[in-house]
N, C-alpha and C positions, 0 to 999 in steps of 0.2 A: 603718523601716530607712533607713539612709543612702543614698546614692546611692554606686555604686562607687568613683566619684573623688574624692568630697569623703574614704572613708574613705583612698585610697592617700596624697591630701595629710596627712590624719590622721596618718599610719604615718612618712611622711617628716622629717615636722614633729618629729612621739617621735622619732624617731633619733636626728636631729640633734640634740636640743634636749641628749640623755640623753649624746650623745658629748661634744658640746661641755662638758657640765658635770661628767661624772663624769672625763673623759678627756681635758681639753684638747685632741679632737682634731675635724676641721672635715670631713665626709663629703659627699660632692656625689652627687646621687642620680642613678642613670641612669634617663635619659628618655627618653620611649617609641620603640621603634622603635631603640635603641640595642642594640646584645648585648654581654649581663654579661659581663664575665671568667669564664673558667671556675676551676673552684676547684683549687684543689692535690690530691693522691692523698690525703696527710695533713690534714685539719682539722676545726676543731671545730664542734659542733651543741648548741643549746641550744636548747629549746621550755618552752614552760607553756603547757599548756591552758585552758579553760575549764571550770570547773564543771560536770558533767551537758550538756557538748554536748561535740560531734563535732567543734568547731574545736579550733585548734592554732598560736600563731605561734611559728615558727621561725626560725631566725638560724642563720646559715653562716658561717664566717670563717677566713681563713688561720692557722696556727701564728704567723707574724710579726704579724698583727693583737692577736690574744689575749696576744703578749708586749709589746708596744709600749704596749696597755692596760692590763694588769698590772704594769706597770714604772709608768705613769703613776697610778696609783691608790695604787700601795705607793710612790712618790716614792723609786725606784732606777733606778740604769744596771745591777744585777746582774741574773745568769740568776732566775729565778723557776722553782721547783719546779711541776713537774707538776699535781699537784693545788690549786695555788694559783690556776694556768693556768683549771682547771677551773671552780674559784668562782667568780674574777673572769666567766669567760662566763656562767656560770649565774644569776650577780646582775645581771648589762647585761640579760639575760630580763625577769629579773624584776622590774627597774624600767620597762623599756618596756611590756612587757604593763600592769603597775599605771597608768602615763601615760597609754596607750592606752585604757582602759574608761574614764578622766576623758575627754581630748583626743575622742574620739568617744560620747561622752554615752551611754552605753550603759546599760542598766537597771540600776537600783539591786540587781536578784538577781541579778545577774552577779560571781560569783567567780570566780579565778582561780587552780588547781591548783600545787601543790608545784613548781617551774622542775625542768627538766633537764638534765644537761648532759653530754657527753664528746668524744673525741675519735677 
């Protein structure tokens, strides 16, 4: 098993790597001993599991986040429909999750469940 910090680098590493490329957009991670912004009443949640375990990553994000990235993926300044909103979060899941079992060398039996997503 990894050591905890080498997988948080891990995690950091996916994010960015998956924002930068799917999203032209550049995320700076909060470091340690810093306190996260709190989240809005309104926003969205997307998870994927693991396979036959008990883990789970999950990802939080503003309404304005999931549009700024849905805009930037569909290559528009328009409003983006709800459920569009949704996908887009659902698939930032589920290419980090997939990045993630690479970037952290993780057993070749390790699958990765149907992504989730809403709001």
């Amino acid at each position: 098993m990894k050591r905890r910090e080498d997988m948080q680098e891990g995690v950091k590493k996916v994010v960015r790597d998956v924002f930068e490329s799917m999203y032209f957009m550049f995320p700076e991670a909060i470091e340690e001993g810093d306190t996260a912004p709190p989240l809005p009443e309104s926003c969205f949640k997307a998870g994927v599991g693991v396979k036959n375990g008990s883990e789970v990553f999950v990802l939080y994000a503003s309404e304005k986040l999931v549009m700024d990235m849905a805009k930037s993926l569909f290559g528009t300044d328009q409003p983006i429909e709800e459920a569009d909103l949704v996908d887009t979060f659902r698939e930032a899941a589920n290419v980090i999750g997939g990045n993630l079992v690479t970037a952290l060398e993780l057993d070749n039996s390790v699958g990765l469940d149907v992504p989730d997503a809403e709001r």
